[in-house]
Residue, then its C-alpha position, 0 to 999 in steps of 0.5 A: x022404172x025408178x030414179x033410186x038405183x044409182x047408189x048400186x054404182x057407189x064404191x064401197x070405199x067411196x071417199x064421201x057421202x055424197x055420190x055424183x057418179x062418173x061415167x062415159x057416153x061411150x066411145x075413145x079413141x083407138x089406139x093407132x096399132x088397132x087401126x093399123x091391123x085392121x087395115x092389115x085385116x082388111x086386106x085380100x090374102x093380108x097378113x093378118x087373120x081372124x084370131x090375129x084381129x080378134x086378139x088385137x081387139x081382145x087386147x085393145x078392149x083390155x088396154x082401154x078398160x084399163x085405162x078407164x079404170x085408171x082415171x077413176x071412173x066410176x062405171x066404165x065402158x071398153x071405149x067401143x074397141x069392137x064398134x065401127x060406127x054406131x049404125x052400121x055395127x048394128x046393122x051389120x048384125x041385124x036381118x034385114x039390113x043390107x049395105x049400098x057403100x059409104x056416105x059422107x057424113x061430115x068433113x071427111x067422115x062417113x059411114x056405110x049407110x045402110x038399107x032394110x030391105x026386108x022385115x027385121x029379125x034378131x039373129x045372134x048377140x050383139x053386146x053381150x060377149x062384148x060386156x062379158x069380156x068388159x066385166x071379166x077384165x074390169x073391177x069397176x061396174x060396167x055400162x053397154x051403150x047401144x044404139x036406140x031403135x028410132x035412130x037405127x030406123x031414121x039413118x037409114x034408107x027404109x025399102x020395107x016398112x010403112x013408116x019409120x014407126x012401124x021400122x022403129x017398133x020392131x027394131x025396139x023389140x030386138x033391142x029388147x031381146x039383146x037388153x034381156x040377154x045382157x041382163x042375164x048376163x050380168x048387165x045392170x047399166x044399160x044405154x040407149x043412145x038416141x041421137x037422131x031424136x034431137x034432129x027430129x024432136x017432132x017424133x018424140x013419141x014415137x021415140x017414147x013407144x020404142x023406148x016402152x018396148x024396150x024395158x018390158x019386162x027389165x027388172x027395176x034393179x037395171x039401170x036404163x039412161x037415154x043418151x041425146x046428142x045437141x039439139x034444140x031440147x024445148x022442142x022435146x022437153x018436158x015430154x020426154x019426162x014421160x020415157x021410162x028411163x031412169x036418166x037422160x044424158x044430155x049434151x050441154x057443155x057443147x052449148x056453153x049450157x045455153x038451154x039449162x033453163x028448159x030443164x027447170x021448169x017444170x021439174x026435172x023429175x029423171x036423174x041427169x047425166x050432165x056433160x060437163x066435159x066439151x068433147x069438140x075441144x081439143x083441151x082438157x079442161x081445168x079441174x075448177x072449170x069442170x067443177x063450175x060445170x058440175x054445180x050447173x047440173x045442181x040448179x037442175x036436180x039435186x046431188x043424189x040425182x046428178x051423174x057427169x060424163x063428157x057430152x058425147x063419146x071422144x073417139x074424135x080427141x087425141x088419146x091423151x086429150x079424152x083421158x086428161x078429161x076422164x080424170x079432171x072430170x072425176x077429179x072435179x067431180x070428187x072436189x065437188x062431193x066433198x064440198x057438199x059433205x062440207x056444207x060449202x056449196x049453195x045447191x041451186x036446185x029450185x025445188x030443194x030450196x023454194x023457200x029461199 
């Protein structure tokens, strides 16, 4: 795998030289009405059927995309319209996965954990109707998130296998086949998010075998990010420096970017998808607060290997909160390259500038 395929993602009438891309992690908000049919959907002998749900989330995938697009991203993604929780959607469509009832996760939220009773087997597509609609409806270049095999294996309950490596392994298979139809259809930006990985950093490398599974065989060309949600990153890095992924997404804001020093040294050596947006805020940061946040990702790598996204998905926000911060983000983001063009700004990337 390679660091040199970002610049596949930079418009053709890019304002600037310099290129720091703009994306998302991945999900937003719903709007209230997609809620409200899918109660309706839900219900036994309701009014709603199953071309009346599929087309509100045709239509709710549609409006968010948009919208996306509208706030000047540079990759989107449909807001995961489609996805109920990051687990259980995938579960849901997995042999081998059974489900016991909801757990309480945090505050009033919790999700239907499910079991694996059995060895698991792909069965059908995941994603790829999900990307082709996304791309048919889009003019920017689309990302698929998908959840990673070790945080599918550690959340939940293993009735069937050994261990959560053996779970995970075979897991990382079929995520490989969905990533290989994905690709087939067009896909050239690809997520694997990983978030149970900054819970138990000590599996880091069970994490990294998974994670080799997975690109077997991915063209260079595809660009392959691992999205980890807060956690303590020295107790993984500067391991996960070994993954074969072009970028790591890491949430920092959340953190007032206390642990930007663990990823100096040694090199950051991957390109970084910084958050530069806290998404446990219900405000929308100023455009120069999130230009601030930018230039910490340059003490860490240069221009050319710097990428900004909100910390994790949004779907949490009131709707107008995640677009305010989509659109100050690319609009710090654009300020910031055009500084860089302008010579402006004192990169702090250690090893661009180790003479000074």
């Amino acid at each position: 795998m390679t660091n040199e395929n970002k610049d596949q993602f930079k418009p053709a009438d890019h304002p600037n030289d310099h290129f720091i891309m703009t994306t998302v992690v991945g999900s937003y908000p719903k709007p209230k009405w997609l809620n409200r049919m899918q109660d309706l959907y839900e219900e036994d002998d309701g009014p709603v059927d199953e071309d009346d749900w599929q087309e509100a989330q045709d239509d709710a995938a549609r409006l968010i995309t948009e919208e996306h697009e509208r706030s000047g991203l540079d990759v989107i993604v449909d807001g995961e319209m489609r996805r109920n929780e990051m687990v259980e959607f995938f579960a849901d469509r997995i042999e081998g996965y059974e489900f016991n009832g909801p757990v309480k996760v945090w505050g009033h939220n919790t999700f239907d954990k499910p079991s694996v009773v059995t060895d698991v087997e792909y069965d059908e597509s995941w994603l790829v109707d999900e990307y082709e609609f996304t791309a048919d409806v889009a003019d920017k270049p689309v990302k698929v998130p998908i959840t990673g095999p070790y945080t599918l294996a550690s959340w939940c309950f293993n009735e069937a296998y050994e261990d959560d490596a053996a779970l995970a392994n075979d897991l990382a298979d079929l995520v490989n086949e969905e990533i290989e139809k994905l690709v087939e259809a067009g896909c050239r930006y690809i997520q694997i998010d990983e978030p149970a990985l900054a819970t138990t950093p000590d599996d880091h490398q069970i994490v990294g075998d998974c994670l080799e599974r997975i690109v077997d065989d991915i063209p260079e060309e595809v660009r392959i990010g691992l999205h980890v949600c807060y956690g303590d990153y020295f107790r993984i890095y500067p391991e996960i420096l070994e993954y074969p992924v072009d970028e790591f997404d890491l949430e920092l804001a959340n953190g007032d970017y206390e642990q930007l020093d663990v990823f100096k040294d040694p090199e950051f050596t991957a390109d970084l998808a910084l958050g530069v947006s806290d998404v446990h805020v219900a405000e929308v940061e100023s455009v120069e607060q999130i230009k601030e946040n930018i230039k910490k990702g340059l003490e860490v790598v240069p221009p050319e290997r710097l990428v900004v996204s909100p910390d994790c998905g949004v779907k949490l926000l009131p709707r107008d909160v995640a677009y305010g911060k989509m659109e100050n983000m690319v609009k710090a983001a654009r300020e910031v390259e055009a500084e860089l063009d302008a010579g402006e700004i004192d990169v702090g990337f250690a090893h661009a500038s180790a003479d000074d």
